[in-house]
Each structure stands twice: as C-alpha cells, then as structure tokens.
C-alpha positions in Angstrom: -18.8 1.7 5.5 -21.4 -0.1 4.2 -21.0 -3.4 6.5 -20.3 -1.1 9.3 -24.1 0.6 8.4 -25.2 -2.6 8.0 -23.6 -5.1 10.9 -22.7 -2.5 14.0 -24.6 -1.0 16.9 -25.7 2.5 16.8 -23.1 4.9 18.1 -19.7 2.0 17.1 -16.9 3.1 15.4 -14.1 1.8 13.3 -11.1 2.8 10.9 -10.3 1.2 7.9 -6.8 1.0 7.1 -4.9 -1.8 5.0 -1.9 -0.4 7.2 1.0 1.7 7.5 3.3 3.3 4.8 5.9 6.3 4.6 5.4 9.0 2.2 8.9 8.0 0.7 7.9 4.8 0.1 4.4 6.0 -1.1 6.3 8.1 -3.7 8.2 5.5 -5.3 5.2 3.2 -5.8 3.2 5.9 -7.5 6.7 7.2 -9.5 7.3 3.6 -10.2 3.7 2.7 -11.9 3.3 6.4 -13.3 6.6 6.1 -14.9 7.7 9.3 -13.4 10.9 9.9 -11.1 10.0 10.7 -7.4 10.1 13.7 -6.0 13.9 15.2 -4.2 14.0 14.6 -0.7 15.4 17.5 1.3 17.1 16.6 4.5 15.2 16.4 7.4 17.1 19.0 9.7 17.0 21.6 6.3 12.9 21.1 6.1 12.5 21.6 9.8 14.4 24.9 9.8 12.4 26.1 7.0 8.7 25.0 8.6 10.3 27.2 12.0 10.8 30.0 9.7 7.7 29.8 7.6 5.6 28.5 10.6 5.5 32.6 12.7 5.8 34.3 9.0 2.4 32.7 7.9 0.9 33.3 11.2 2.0 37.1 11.3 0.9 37.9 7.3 -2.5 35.2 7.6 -0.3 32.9 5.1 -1.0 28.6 5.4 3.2 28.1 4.4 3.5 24.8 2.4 5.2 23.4 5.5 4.9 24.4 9.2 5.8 23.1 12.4 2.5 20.8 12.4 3.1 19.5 9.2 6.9 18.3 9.5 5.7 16.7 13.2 3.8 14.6 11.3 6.3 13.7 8.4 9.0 12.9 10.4 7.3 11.8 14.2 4.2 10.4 13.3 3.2 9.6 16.9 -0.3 8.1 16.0 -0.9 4.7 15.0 -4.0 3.0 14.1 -4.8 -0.1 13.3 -8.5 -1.4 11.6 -8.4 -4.9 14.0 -11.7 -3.9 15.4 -13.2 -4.0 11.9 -11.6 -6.9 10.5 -13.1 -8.8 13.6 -16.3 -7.8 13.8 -17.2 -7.1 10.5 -15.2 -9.6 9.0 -13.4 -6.5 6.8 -10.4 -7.4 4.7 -8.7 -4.6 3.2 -6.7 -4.5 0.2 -2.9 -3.6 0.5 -2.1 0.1 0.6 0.5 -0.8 -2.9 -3.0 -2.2 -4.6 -4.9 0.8 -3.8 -2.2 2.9 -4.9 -2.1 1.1 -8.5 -5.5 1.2 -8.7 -5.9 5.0 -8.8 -2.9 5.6 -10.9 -4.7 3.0 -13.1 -8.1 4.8 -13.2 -5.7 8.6 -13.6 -4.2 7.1 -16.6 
C-alpha cells in the first residue's frame, strides 16, 4: 500500500496477492504449525443440500445461516481469479508466499 501511495497515479489500482490456495490446503498448513488436527470435511453434495435448506430458512426468520447458497458457490466454484501482476510490474512488489504468511500469524498467535 505504501509503494502504491507512494509510486502510482491518482485514481490506479492494484491487488496484492502472493497467489492462490484452497481452504483445505489452508487448513492443513495452519493444523500442521498449530499442532492441531484439521477440521472434518463434509462432502460437497451433503454441504450444498444443507446451504439450500438453511439458505430460505434464514431469509424467512432474518437468520445469516453459517452456510448459504453464496457461501458454498464460493467454496466449491470460485469463479474469480486474481492475480497481483500489475503490482509486481509497476511497483516492483514481491509478495511473500501465502504458506509464509500463514506461519507468520500462527507464529505471532502463539
């Protein structure tokens, strides 16, 4: 943020992302350096069913369900990618790897 304040025109605007990762895989690199076991995994189809069950209920009560239609779309489809190339070349940004980041803060929760 700080180069971008620094280096880009007024009104530019980039993402900065060291890349892409699943949440199963982000799980097991946190488990693994917390010393913890990762969470259960339910199967897909099962955790759909239940987000087009809780999705209507929540929406008829007022209720945010712990997973909806919106939220398993994302889990399991993920149909946006982004990429931080635009920062790297003009600001000469080099991100750390998303596993470093991920040690770090279970580092600084310890």
């Amino acid at each position: 943020m700080l180069r971008a304040a620094d280096q880009a025109a007024a009104g530019e605007h980039f993402i900065g992302t060291a890349g892409d990762l699943t949440t199963r895989d982000m799980f097991s690199i946190l488990s693994e350096a917390g010393g913890v076991t990762p969470p259960t995994e339910l199967p897909e189809p099962l955790v759909r069913l239940i987000a087009n069950i809780l999705d209507p209920i929540g929406r008829l009560i007022s209720w945010n369900p712990p997973i909806g239609r919106e939220r398993a779309h994302y889990v399991y489809d993920r149909c946006v990618r982004i990429t931080s190339e635009k920062a790297r070349r003009e600001l000469g940004w080099e991100p750390r790897s998303v596993e470093a980041v991920l040690l770090e803060i279970v580092k600084a929760l310890r």
